[in-house]
N, C-alpha and C positions, 0 to 999 in steps of 0.2 A: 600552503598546507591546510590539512582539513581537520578537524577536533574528530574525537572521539565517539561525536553526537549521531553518526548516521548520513551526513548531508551529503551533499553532491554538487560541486564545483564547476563549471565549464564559462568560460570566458567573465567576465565580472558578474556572473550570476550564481548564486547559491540556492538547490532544492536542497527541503527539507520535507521530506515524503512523512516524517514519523508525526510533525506538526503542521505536515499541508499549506509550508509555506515556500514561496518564490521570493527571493531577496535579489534587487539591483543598485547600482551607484543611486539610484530618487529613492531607495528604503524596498518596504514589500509590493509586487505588483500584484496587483489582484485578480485573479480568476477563477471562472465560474467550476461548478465542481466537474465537469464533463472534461471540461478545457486541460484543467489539471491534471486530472487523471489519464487524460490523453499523452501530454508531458512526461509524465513519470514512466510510460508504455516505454514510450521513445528514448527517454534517456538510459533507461535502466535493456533497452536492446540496439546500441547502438548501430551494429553490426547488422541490421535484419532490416528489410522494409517489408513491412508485415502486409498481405492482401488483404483487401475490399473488407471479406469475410474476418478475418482475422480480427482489425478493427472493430468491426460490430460486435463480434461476440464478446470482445475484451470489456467494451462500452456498454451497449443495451443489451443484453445478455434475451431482455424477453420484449424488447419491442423494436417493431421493425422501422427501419431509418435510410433515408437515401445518401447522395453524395454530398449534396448540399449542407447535410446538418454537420457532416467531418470539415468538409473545407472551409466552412462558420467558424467551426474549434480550431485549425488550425491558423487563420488569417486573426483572431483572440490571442491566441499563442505568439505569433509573429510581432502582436505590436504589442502585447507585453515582454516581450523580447529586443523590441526593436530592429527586428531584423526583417530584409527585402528579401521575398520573394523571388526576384531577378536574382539576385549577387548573396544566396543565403549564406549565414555564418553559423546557423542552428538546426532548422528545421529543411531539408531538399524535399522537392516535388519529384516522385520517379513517375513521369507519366503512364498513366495508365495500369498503374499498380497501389500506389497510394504514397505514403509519404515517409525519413527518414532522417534521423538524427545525425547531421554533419559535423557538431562542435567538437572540441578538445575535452576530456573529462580530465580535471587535474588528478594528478598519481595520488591513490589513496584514497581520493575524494570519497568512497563507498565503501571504505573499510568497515564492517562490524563492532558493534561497541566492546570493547577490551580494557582490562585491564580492577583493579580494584573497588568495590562498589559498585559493580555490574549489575542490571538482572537478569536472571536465569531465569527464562518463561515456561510454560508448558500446560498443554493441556490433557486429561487425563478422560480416556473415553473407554469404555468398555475394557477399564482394564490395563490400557494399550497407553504408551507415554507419547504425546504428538509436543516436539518441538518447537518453539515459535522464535522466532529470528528477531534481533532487532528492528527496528524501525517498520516498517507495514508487514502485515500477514492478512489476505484474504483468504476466509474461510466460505468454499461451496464446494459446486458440483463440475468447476471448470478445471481439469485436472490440468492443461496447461498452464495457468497462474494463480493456482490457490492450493490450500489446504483443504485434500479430497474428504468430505463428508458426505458418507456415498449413504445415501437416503432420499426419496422421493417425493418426502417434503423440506429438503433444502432447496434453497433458488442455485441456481450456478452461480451466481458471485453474491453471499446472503449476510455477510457481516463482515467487517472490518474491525483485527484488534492491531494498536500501536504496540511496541512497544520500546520505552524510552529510556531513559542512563539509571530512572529512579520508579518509576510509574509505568503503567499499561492502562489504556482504555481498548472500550469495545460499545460501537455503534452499528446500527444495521442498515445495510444498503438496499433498501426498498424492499426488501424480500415480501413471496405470496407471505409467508408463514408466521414472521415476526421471530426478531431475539429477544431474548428474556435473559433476565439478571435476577437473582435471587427472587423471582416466581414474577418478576416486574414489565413489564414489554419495555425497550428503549429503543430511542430513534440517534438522535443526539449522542454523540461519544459522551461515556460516562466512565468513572476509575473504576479499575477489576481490582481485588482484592486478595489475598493467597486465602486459596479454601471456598472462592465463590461458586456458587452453581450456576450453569452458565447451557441455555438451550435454545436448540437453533430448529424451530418446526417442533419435530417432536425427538430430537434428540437431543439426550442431556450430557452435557460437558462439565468437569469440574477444573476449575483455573487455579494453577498452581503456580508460584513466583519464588527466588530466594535470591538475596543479595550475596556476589562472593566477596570472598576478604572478611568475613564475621566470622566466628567459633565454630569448631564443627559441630554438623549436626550429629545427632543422634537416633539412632536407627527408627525410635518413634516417631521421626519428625520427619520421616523422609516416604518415598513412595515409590 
């Protein structure tokens, strides 16, 4: 069974996408941020072997990459997994296409955080209430895996927020443009706060958070 936190289960390995960790029987295995996020592609589309194109755009959104630098991340992936290539138990090669998540995901393993103590994320933009899910939210211009922030100074994949059973951060993924936190640039995940100003390029967000299971709110407290 899986807790509450977000994680994701498959064979003695546990992802934790919302703290970017990989756990196995030796403890955490470690890899590089490309590797990981590679991973998290894969597990969370188990069903799909995404093409050539697909990959890249998910990965280096603004720089251009051959096959070599995937099959690098995947064969990283492999032996922190410990799994062959030949006889895979995690990751298949569909030749010629590119690559695909073979493991078991245990029941539930990717449940949403529920239940008492939750938080409720959100972000508030022009007005408009944008939801944020537990555990990873990317925020750009890639409307197949992120939250659309349709401006032409967001990057396509331009920040990453968590968020977790109790907290939320937000770090920026290389963007041209820079994130900012209360007027701050940040690179490095940093905690968001209820009420933070929150801009990506040149648009501005305001981060909104509330734990459930507390007293109701009252209509001033709410948006």
């Amino acid at each position: 069974m899986v807790s509450t936190s977000g994680k994701t289960r498959f064979g003695e390995f546990s992802l934790d996408v919302a703290l970017r960790q990989l756990h196995g029987p030796s403890g955490e295995q470690h890899l590089s941020t490309k590797a990981f996020d590679l991973l998290v592609l894969r597990v969370t589309n188990p069903s799909r072997v995404l093409s050539k194109s697909g990959r890249h755009y998910h990965l280096w959104p603004d720089t251009f990459v051959v096959d070599t630098n995937l099959a690098g991340l995947i064969a990283e992936i492999r032996e922190a997994l410990n799994d062959d290539a030949k006889r895979p138990r995690f990751i298949r090669t569909a030749h010629r296409v590119g690559y695909a998540f073979c493991g078991s995901i245990a029941a539930g393993a990717t449940a949403p955080l529920s239940g008492p103590g939750v938080n409720l994320c959100w972000l508030l933009k022009d007005g408009r209430r944008i939801p944020l899910r537990a555990g990873e939210n990317i925020l750009g211009r890639d409307l197949e895996d992120t939250i659309d922030i349709d401006s032409p100074s967001v990057s396509r994949r331009h920040a990453r927020i968590c968020v977790l059973e109790h907290d939320a951060t937000i770090e920026d993924l290389a963007s041209k443009n820079g994130t900012y936190l209360r007027g701050e640039r940040v690179s490095e995940a940093v905690p968001l706060a209820d009420g933070d100003e929150v801009r990506l390029g040149s648009v501005n967000l305001q981060f909104r958070q509330r734990t459930t299971g507390g007293s109701t709110l009252t209509l001033a407290d709410t948006d």
